[in-house]
C-alpha positions in Angstrom: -39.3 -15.9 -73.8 -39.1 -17.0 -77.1 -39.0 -20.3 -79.0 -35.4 -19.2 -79.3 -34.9 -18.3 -75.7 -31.3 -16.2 -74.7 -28.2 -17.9 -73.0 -27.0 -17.5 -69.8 -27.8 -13.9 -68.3 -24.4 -12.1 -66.9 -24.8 -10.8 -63.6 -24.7 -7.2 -64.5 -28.1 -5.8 -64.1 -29.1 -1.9 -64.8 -31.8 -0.5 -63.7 -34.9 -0.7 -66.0 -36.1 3.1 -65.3 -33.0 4.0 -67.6 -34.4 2.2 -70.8 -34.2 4.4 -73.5 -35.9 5.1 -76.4 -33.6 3.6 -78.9 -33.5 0.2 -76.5 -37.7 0.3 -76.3 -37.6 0.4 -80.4 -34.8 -2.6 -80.0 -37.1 -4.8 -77.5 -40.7 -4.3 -79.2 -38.3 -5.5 -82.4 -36.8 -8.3 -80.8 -40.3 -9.2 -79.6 -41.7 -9.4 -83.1 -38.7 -11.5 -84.6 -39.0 -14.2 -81.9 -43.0 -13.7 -82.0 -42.7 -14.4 -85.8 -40.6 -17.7 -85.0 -44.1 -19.6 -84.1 -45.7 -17.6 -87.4 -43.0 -19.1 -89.3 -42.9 -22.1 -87.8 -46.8 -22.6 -88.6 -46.2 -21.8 -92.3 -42.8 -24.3 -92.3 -44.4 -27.0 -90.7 -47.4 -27.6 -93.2 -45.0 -28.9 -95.9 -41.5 -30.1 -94.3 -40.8 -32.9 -91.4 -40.5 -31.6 -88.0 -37.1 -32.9 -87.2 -35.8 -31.7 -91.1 -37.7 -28.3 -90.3 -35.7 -27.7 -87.1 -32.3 -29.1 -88.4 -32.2 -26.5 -91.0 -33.2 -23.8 -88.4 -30.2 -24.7 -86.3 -28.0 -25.4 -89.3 -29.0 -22.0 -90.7 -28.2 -20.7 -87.0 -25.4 -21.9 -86.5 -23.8 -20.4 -90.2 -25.3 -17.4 -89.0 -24.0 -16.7 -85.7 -20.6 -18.2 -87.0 -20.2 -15.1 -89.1 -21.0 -12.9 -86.6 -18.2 -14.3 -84.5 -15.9 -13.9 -87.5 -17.1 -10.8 -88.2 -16.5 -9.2 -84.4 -13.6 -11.6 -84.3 -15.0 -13.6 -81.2 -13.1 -16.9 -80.7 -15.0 -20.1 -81.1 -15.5 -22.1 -78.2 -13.0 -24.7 -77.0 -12.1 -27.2 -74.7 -13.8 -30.3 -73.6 -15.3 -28.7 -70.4 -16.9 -26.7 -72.3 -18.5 -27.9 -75.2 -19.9 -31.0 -72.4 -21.8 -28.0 -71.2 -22.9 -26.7 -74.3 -23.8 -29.8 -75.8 -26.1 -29.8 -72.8 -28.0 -26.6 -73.6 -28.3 -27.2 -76.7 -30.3 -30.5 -76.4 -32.1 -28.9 -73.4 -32.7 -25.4 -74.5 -32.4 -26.0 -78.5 -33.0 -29.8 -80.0 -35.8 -30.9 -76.9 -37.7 -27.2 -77.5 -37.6 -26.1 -80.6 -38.8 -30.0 -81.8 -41.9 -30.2 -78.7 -43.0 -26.3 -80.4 -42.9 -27.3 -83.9 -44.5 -30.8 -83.0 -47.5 -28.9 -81.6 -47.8 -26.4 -84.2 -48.7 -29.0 -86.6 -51.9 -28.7 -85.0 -52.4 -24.7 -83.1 -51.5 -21.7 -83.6 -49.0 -19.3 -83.9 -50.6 -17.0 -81.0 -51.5 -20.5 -79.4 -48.3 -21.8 -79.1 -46.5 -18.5 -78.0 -48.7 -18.2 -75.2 -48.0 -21.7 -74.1 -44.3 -20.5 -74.6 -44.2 -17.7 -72.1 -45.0 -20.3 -69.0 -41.1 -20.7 -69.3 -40.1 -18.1 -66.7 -43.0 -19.7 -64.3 -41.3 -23.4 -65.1 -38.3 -21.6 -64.1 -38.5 -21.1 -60.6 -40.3 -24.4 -59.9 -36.5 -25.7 -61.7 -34.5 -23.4 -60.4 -36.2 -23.9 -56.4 -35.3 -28.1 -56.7 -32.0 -27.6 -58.2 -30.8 -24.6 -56.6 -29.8 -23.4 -53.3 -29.9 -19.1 -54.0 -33.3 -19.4 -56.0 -36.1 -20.8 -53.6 -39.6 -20.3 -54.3 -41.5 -17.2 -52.1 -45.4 -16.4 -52.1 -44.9 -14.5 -55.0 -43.3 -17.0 -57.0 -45.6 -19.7 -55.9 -48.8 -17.7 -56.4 -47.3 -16.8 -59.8 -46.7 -20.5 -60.9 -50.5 -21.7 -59.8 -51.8 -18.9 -61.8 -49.9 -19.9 -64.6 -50.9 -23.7 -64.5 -54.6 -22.4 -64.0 -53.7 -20.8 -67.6 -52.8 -23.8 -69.5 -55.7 -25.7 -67.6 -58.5 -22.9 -69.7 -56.5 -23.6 -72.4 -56.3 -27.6 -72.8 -60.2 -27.6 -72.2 -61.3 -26.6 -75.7 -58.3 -28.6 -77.2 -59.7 -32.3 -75.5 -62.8 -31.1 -77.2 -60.9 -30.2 -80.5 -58.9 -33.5 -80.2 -55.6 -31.8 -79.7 -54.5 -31.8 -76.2 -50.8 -33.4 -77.5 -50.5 -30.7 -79.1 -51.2 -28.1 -76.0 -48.9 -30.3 -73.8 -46.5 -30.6 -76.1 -45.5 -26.7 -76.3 -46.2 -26.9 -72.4 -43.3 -29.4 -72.3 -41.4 -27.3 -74.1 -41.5 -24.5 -72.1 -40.4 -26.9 -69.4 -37.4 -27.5 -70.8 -36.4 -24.1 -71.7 -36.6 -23.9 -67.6 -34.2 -26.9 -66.8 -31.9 -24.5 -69.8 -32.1 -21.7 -67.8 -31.0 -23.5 -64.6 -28.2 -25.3 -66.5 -27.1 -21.8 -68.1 -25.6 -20.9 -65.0 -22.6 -23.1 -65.4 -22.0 -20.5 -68.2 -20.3 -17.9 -65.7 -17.8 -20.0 -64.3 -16.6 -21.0 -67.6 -16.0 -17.3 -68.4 -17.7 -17.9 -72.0 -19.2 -15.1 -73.4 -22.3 -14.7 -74.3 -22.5 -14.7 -78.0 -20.0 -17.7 -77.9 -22.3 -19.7 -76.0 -25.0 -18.8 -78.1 -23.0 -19.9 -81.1 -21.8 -23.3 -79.1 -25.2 -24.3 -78.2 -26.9 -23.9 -81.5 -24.0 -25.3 -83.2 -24.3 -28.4 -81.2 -28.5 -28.7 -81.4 -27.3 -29.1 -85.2 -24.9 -32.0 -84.5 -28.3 -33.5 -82.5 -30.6 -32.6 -85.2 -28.9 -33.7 -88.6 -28.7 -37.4 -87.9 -32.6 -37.2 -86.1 -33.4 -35.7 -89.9 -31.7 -38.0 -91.8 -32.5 -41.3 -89.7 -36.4 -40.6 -88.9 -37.5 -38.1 -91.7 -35.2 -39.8 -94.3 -35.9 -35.9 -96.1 -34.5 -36.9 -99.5 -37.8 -39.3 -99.6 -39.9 -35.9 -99.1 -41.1 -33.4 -101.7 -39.4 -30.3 -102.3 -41.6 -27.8 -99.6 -43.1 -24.8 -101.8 -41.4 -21.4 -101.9 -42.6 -20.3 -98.6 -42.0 -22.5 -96.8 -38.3 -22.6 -97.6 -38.8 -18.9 -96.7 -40.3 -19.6 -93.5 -37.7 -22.1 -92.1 -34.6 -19.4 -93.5 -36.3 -16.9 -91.6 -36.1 -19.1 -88.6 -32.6 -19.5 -88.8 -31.0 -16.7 -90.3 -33.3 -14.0 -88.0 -35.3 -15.9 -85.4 -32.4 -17.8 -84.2 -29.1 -15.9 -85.9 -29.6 -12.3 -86.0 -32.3 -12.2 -83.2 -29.3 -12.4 -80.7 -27.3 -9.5 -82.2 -30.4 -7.8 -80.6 -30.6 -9.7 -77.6 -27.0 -8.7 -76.9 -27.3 -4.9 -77.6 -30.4 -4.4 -75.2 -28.2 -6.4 -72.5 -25.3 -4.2 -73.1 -27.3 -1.3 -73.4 -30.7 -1.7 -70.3 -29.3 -5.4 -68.5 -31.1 -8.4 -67.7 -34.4 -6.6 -66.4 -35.0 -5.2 -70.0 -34.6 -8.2 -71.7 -37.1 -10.0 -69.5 -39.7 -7.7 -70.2 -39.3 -9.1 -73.4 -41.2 -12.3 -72.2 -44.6 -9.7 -71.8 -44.1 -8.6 -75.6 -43.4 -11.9 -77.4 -47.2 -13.1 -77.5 -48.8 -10.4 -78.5 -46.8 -9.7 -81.6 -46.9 -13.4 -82.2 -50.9 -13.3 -81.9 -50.7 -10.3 -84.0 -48.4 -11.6 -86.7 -50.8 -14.8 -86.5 -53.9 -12.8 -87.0 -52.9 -10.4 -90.1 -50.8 -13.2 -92.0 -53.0 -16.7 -91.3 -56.1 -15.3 -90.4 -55.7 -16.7 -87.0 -58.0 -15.8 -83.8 -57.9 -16.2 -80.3 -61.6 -17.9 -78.9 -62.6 -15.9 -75.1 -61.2 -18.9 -73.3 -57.4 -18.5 -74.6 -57.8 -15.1 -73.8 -58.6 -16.0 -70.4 -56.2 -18.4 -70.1 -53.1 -16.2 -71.9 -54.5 -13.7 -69.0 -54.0 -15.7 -66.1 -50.2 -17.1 -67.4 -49.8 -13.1 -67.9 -50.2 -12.5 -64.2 -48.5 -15.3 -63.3 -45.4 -13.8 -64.9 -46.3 -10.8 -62.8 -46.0 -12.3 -59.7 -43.5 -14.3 -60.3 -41.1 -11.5 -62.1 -40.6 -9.0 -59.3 -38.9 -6.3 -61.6 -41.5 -6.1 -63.8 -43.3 -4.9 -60.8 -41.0 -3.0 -59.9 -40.3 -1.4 -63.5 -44.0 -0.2 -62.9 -43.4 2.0 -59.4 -42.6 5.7 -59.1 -39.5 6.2 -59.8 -38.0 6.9 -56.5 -38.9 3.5 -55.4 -37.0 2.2 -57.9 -33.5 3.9 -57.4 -30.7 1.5 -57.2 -29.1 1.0 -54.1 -25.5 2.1 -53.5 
């Protein structure tokens, strides 16, 4: 997962021995644009208002994916049904999210808060078991989500001590509600959207959310112009971390199916830590290395195919 995390997942699901090379090249890539969302958001956030900072992201989104849907010559989205439903995911999986992560990364990392990130899937099933009759929690998935929560426990310790345990929660919460929007991105199927337009219609509509929370609590006229890069940083978010970052999304689904993509989850924090490292100097003290080790085999447990991805390979055939 991302701070930028995909829509609903269509049912089609290859297996994930067939990956290819040019699919590998397009996941480790994918991982790095939506690891570079919390570098980017670190640099943005130092000199712009959270709620401004994440309106433009969306708005810059939304113009983004708009042309793509022009471009392939997707229709919009209509009808009332569905844009109730998208105006949903986008405050659940878009406005609530992306504000929570740029709110703590006023005071962590980039690495930090990407680690926190990747307890969506494990926020997930605990969603998914309470509002779902198909996706119950197993021994797997529970062991999973206890190792996960033993994760963020290592983490928050030295952030009491640092004074900034707001700011771990804060991207915990986020995560949270990226797992009530993959719950409510089931709706999606019924409504026979496809994927890029309910990528479009969500974003679009976190923008509707995010412009008047700009104008009415930032008041951004009232704030300095943010230096060169951080305009950079927050046209990054949009145009790639949010806009073009689901061309890619979209080609590895077409390409390896929903299994690839949620490997992606494994890749994201280490390229952000990465990114975080070379560009801010940032560094990761032994007990957030513990505790991004513990969330890391939480999502393990908890992600059976990834598992599975791991096994010879004629344990892994598909079945007829």
């Amino acid at each position: 997962m991302s701070s930028t995390p995909p829509p609903a997942v269509p049912p089609h699901t290859p297996s994930a021995t067939g990956i290819s090379a040019v699919t590998w090249v397009m996941m480790l890539s994918l991982s790095v644009i939506w690891g570079g969302s919390f570098l980017f958001g670190r640099v943005a956030v130092a000199h712009m208002p959270p709620f401004t900072l994440v309106a433009v992201r969306v708005l810059l989104g939304t113009m983004t994916l708009a042309a793509i849907l022009l471009v392939t010559r997707t229709a919009f989205p209509k009808g009332r049904t569905i844009w109730l439903a998208l105006l949903g995911m986008g405050l659940i999986n878009n406005t609530i999210p992306f504000s929570l992560i740029i709110y703590g990364q006023r005071d962590i990392g980039a690495g930090l808060a990407s680690i926190l990130n990747a307890m969506t899937p494990l926020f997930t099933v605990l969603v998914a078991h309470g509002l779902t009759e198909d996706e119950k929690l197993n021994r797997s998935k529970i062991a999973g989500v206890l190792l996960g929560l033993a994760g963020v426990i290592v983490l928050l310790g030295p952030a009491v001590k640092e004074g900034h345990p707001f700011a771990i929660l804060s991207c915990v919460a986020a995560a949270l509600s990226y797992g009530f929007g993959s719950v409510w991105g089931r709706r999606f199927k019924r409504l026979n959207l496809a994927p890029l337009q309910t990528a479009f219609g969500q974003v679009c509509s976190a923008t509707l959310m995010m412009i008047p929370l700009s104008v009415v609590i930032d008041r951004p006229w009232e704030q300095p112009l943010p230096p060169q890069e951080a305009l950079q940083a927050v046209a990054a978010l949009g145009v790639f971390c949010t806009g073009f970052a689901y061309i890619l999304f979209f080609r590895i689904l077409a390409n390896a199916g929903a299994t690839a993509v949620s490997l992606v989850t494994f890749l994201i924090p280490p390229s952000a830590i990465i990114l975080g490292s070379v560009v801010l100097g940032e560094s990761l003290t032994m007990m957030q290395w513990i505790g991004m080790a513990l969330i890391g085999f939480g999502l393990a447990a908890v992600d059976g195919r990834f598992m599975r991805f791991f096994r010879p390979a004629q344990n892994a055939a598909p079945k007829p």
